[in-house]
C-alpha positions, -999 to +999 in steps of 0.1 A: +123-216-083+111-197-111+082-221-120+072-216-083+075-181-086+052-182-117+025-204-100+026-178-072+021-143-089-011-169-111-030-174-077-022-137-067-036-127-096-067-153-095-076-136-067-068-100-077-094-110-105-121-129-082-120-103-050-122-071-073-132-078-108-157-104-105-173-094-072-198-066-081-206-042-054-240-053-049-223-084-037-200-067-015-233-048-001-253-078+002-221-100+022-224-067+047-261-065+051-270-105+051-236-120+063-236-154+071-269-159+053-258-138+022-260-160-010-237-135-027-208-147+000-214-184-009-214-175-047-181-151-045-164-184-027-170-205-053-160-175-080-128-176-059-118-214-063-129-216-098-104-186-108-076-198-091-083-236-107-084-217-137-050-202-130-030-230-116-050-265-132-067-288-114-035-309-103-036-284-072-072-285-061-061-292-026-043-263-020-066-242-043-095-259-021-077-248+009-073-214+000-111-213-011-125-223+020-101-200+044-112-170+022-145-177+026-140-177+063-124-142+065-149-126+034-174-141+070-156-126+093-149-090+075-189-089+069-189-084+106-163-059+111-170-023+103-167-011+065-137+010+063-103+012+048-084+001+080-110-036+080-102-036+039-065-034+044-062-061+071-091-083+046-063-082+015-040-088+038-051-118+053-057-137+013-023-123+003-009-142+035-031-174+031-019-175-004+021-172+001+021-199+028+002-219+001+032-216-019+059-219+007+039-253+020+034-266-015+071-258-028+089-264+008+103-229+005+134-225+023+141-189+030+179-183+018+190-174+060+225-162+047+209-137+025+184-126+050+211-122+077+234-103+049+206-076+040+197-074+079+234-066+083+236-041+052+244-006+060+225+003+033+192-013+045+193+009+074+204+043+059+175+036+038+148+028+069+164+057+089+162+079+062+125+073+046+115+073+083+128+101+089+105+117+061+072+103+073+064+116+112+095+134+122+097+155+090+060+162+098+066+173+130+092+198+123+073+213+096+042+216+117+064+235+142+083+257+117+051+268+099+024+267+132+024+303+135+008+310+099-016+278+103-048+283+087-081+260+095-077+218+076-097+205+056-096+169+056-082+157+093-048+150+083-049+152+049-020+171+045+004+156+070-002+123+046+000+145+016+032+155+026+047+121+037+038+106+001+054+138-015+083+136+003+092+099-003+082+103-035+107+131-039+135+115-022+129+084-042+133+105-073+166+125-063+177+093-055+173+081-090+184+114-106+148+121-119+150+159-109+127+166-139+099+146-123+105+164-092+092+198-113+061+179-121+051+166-092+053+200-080+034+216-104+006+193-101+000+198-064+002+237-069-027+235-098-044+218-070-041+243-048-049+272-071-081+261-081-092+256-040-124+272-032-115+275+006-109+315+007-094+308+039-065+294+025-032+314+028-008+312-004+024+322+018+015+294+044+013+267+018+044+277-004+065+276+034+052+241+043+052+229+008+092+242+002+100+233+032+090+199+028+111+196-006+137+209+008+139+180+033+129+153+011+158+164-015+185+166+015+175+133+025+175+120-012+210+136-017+226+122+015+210+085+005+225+089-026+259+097-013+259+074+012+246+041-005+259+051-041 
């Protein structure tokens, strides 16, 4: 299992290397522009399947010519789609997935069911989902409603309500570890960043509620994940 393992994180990062390092963004450009008739595409294929040949030897040119030719299919199909994060996501995606079932088909992985079914049935497994759920949307919620009568004019369309999630896992992820001294830099990061704002608009009070606020949640949650599962 372990040489399997090995082979695996070599192709994942043959194609880390290939997709993002070797690819130059005029390539990238010229894919979206040209498409099917963009030599860049053609070239970035081949850049692909020699990497991973590289990575894993030539004994596996099937699979490695498999994985090749099903890339350059969705690199195709991408150059189609709109060019944004949500396309890009779903693109990596996509190779990460072609490449696993590479591995499961050329190892005949058997998933271990009796583990799968133990951590489905773990208590802990669903504090944990309840609780870092509980810290993206719902957490968000309350602290739009608790703080809506001082609300001042966003910037970024929802910049904050994701600033806030990723603060707030991140948080709870360190109380649960007993990193409280992280904690204290993490929060004095964000509040240089919102020191040196330009937007005069910007209401000191209004921040220091919703950004309290939201620690005060994430450490709760942290806490009570650390009690429960520890």
């Amino acid at each position: 299992m372990e040489n399997s393992i090995i082979w695996l994180m070599k192709l994942v990062l043959a194609h880390f290397i290939s997709d993002f390092w070797w690819q130059p963004s005029k390539w990238v450009k010229d894919k979206e522009q040209n498409k099917i008739t963009s030599g860049y595409l053609y070239l970035h294929v081949l850049v692909t399947g020699f990497t991973a040949i590289l990575f894993v030897g030539p004994g596996y040119w099937k699979v490695v010519l498999a994985i090749t030719v099903i890339h350059g299919i969705i690199d195709l199909l991408k150059s189609y789609a709109k060019s944004d994060f949500k396309n890009f996501a779903i693109d990596q995606i996509l190779h990460l997935v072609v490449i696993i079932a590479s591995w499961v088909v050329t190892f005949n992985y058997q998933p271990n069911m009796k583990m799968l079914q133990a951590f489905y049935e773990s208590s802990r497994f669903w504090v944990f989902a309840a609780g870092v759920f509980f810290l993206t949307f719902p957490a968000s919620v309350i602290i739009a409603y608790v703080t809506k009568q001082w609300a001042v004019p966003a910037g970024l369309k929802n910049a904050g309500k994701y600033i806030g999630i990723m603060e707030r896992i991140l948080i709870c992820l360190l109380v649960y570890q007993g990193q409280y001294e992280a904690i204290g830099l993490l929060i004095t990061a964000k509040s240089i960043l919102r020191y040196n704002s330009n937007n005069e608009e910007v209401k000191t009070e209004y921040l220091l509620v919703g950004t309290l606020l939201s620690v005060f949640i994430a450490v709760v949650i942290g806490l009570t994940l650390r009690l429960i599962v520890k």
